[in-house]
ChimeraX commands (.cxc) that place a marker at each C-alpha (Angstrom):
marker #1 position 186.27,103.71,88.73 radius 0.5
marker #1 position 183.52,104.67,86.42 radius 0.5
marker #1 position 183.25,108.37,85.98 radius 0.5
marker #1 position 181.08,110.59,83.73 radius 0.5
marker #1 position 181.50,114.24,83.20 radius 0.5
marker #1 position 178.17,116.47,82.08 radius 0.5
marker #1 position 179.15,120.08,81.01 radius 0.5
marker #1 position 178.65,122.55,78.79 radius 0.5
marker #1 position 181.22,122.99,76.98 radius 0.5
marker #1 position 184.11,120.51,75.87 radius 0.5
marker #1 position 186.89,120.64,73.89 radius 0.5
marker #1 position 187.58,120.15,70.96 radius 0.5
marker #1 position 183.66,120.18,70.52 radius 0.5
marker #1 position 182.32,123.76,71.74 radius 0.5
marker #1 position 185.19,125.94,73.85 radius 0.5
marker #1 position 184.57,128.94,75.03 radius 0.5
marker #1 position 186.63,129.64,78.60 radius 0.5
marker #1 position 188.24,127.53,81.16 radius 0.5
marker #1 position 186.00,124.80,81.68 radius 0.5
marker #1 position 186.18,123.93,77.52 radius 0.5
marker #1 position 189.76,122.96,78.12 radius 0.5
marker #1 position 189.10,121.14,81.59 radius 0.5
marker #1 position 186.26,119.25,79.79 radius 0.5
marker #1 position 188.37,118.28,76.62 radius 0.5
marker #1 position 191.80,117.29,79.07 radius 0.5
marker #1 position 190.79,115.53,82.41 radius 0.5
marker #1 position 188.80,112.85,81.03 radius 0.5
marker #1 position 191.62,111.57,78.86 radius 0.5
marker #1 position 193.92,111.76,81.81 radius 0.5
marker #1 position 191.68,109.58,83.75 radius 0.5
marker #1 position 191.69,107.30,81.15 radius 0.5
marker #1 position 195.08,106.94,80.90 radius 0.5
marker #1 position 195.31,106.54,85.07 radius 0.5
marker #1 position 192.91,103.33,84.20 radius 0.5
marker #1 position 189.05,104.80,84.50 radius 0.5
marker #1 position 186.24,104.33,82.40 radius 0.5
marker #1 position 185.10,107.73,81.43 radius 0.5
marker #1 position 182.57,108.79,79.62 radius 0.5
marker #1 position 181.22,112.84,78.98 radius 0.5
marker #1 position 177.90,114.14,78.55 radius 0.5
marker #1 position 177.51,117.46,76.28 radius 0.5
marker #1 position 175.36,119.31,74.48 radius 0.5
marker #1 position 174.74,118.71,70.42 radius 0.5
marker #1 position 175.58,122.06,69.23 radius 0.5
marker #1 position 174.96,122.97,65.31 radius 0.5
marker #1 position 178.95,123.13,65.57 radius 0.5
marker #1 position 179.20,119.81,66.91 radius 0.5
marker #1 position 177.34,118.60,63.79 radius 0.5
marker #1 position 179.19,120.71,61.06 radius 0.5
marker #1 position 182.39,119.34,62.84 radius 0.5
marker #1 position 181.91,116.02,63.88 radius 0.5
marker #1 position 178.40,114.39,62.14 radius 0.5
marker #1 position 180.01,111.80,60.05 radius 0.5
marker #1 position 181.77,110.23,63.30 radius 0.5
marker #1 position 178.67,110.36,65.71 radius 0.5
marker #1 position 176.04,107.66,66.22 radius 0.5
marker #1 position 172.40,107.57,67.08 radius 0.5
marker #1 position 171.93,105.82,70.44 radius 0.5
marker #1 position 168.36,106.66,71.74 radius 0.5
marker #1 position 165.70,108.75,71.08 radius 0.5
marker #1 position 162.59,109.89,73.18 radius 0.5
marker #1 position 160.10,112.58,74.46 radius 0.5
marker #1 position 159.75,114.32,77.74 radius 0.5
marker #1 position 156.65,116.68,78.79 radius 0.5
marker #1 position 157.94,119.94,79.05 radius 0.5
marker #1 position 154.78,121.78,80.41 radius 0.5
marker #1 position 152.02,121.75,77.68 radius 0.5
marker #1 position 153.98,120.64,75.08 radius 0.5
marker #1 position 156.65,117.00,74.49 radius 0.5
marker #1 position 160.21,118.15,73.53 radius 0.5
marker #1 position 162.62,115.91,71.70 radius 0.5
marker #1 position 165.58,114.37,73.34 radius 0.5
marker #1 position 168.30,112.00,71.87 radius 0.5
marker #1 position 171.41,110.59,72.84 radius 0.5
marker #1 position 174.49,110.36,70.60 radius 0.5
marker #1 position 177.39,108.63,70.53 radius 0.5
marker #1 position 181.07,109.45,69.44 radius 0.5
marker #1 position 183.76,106.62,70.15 radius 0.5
marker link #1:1,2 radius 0.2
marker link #1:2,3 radius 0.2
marker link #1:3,4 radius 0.2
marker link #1:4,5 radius 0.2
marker link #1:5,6 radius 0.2
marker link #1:6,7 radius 0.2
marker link #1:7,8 radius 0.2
marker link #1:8,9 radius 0.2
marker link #1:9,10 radius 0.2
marker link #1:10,11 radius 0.2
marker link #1:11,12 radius 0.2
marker link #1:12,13 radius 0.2
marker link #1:13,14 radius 0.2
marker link #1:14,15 radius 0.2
marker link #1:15,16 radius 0.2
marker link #1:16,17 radius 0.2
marker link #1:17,18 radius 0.2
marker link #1:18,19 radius 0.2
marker link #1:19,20 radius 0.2
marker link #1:20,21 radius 0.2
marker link #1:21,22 radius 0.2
marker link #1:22,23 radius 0.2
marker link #1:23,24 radius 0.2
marker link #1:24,25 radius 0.2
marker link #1:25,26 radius 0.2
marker link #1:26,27 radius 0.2
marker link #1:27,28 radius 0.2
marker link #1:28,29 radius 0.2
marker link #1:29,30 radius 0.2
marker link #1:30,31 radius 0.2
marker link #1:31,32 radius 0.2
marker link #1:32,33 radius 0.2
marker link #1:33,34 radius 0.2
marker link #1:34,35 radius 0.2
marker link #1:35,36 radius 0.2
marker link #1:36,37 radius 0.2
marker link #1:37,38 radius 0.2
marker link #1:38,39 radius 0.2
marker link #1:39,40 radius 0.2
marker link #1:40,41 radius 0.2
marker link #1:41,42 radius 0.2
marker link #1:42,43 radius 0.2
marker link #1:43,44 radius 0.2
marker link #1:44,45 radius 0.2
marker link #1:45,46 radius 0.2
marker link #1:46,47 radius 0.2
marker link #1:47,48 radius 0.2
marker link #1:48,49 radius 0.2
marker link #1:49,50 radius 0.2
marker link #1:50,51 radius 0.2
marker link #1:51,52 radius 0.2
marker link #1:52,53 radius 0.2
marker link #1:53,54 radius 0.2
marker link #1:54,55 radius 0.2
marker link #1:55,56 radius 0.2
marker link #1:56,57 radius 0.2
marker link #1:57,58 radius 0.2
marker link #1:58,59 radius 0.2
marker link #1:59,60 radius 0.2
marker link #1:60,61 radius 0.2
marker link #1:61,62 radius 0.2
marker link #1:62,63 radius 0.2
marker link #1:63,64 radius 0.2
marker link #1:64,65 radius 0.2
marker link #1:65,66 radius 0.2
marker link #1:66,67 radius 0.2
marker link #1:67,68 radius 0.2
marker link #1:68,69 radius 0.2
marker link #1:69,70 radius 0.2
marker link #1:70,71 radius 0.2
marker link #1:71,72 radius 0.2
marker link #1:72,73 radius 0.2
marker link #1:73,74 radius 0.2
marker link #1:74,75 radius 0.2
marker link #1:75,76 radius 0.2
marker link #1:76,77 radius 0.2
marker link #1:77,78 radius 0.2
view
């Protein structure tokens, strides 16, 4: 089964209650019961300070956000 978790928080990433840990443990068990998992957080300025030199560029792109086009991009850490 393909299965894809979008939160706020993750660990080891950001943590700051509960659903940190749940975010940072389930999807490896899953993966170990034999589903493709993938998880969908936020790019905090910890994430980068942390992590930068192991995440990828995937895609990046503009949405209108009332008057104005705000930045998106997707990242990518194997």
């Amino acid at each position: 089964m393909k299965i894809l978790f979008v939160a706020a928080e993750g660990a080891p990433f950001s943590k700051t209650g509960g659903l940190g840990d749940v975010i940072g443990a389930l999807p490896k068990s899953l993966v170990k019961a034999g589903h493709e998992v993938a998880v969908f957080l936020p790019y905090y300025d910890m994430v980068e300070a942390k992590f930068g030199n192991q995440i990828e560029d995937v895609l990046h792109f503009e949405v209108s956000v009332g008057w104005r086009r705000q930045y998106c991009g997707i990242k990518k850490m194997s």
